[in-house]
Structure formats: C-alpha cells, structure tokens
C-alpha positions in Angstrom: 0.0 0.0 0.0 2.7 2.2 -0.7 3.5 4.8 -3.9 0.7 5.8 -6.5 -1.2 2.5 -5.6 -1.9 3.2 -2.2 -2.2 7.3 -2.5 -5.2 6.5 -5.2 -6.8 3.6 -2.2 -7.1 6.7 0.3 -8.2 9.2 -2.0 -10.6 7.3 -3.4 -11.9 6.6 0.5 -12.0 9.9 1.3 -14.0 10.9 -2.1 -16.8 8.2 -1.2 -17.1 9.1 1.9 -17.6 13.2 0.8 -20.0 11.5 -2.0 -21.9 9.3 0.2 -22.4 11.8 3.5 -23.5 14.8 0.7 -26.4 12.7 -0.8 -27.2 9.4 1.1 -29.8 11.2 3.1 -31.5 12.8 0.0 -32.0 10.1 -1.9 -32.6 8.1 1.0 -35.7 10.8 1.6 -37.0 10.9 -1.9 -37.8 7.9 -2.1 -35.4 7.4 -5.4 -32.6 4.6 -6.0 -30.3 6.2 -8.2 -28.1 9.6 -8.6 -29.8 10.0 -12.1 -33.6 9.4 -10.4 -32.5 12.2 -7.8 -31.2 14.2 -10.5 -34.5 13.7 -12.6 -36.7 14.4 -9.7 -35.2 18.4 -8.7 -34.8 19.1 -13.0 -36.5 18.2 -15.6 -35.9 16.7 -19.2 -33.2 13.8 -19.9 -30.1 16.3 -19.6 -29.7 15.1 -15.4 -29.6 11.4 -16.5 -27.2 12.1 -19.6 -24.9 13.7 -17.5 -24.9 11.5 -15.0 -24.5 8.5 -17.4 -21.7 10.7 -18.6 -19.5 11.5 -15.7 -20.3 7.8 -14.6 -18.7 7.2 -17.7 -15.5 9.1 -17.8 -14.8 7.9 -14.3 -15.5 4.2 -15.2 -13.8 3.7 -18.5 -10.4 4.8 -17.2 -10.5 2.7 -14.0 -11.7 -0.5 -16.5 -8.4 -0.1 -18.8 -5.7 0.0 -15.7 -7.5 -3.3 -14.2 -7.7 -5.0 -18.1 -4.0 -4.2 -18.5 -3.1 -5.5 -15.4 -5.1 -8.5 -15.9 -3.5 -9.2 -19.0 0.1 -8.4 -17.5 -0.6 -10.9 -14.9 -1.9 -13.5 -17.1 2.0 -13.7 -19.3 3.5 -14.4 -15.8 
C-alpha cells in the first residue's frame, strides 16, 4: 500500500465518503434509488440522466483499462 497505488486507495476513501455523506440522506428521503432518479426528480428533461451517465462514464472507463491491463500483464506471468 505504498506509492501511486496506495495514494489513489485513500483518496478514493475519502472521495466516497464526501460523495456518500453529501447525498445518502437525500435520496434516501426521496424515495429514489439512483443519482440519475434524484437528478431527474429536482430538474427536468433527460439532460440530469445524460450527464450522470456521462461522468459515470469518464470515471468508469479509465479505472476498467488499468484493471484490463493489469489482468492481462498478470496473465503472461
């Protein structure tokens, strides 16, 4: 847990923590599952839900690459 590794495994903590303490009781009182249901709830049209799929995107499609790469690293050893 040491270098870039274990920097990115505390930051990331700390980030869900902020996330989940800013709008756990929210949704929890809307009566909604989702970020994108909240978000279509206090605005309306489809632009809260794209840009929630969006940013869920270009969070998620980075993070999958590293772990395929390493996977495929591993597999060769």
């Amino acid at each position: 847990m040491f270098g870039y590794g274990g920097f990115t495994f505390a930051l990331d903590g700390l980030l869900m923590l902020g996330v989940l303490l800013l709008f756990a009781q929210k949704i929890r009182n809307s009566g909604r599952y989702t970020l994108g249901d909240l978000f279509s709830l206090r605005a309306s049209g489809s632009g809260p839900r794209i840009a929630a799929t969006a940013v869920t995107l270009a969070n998620t499609i980075p993070i999958l690459m590293i772990q395929l790469r390493a996977a495929g690293g591993a597999e060769a050893i």
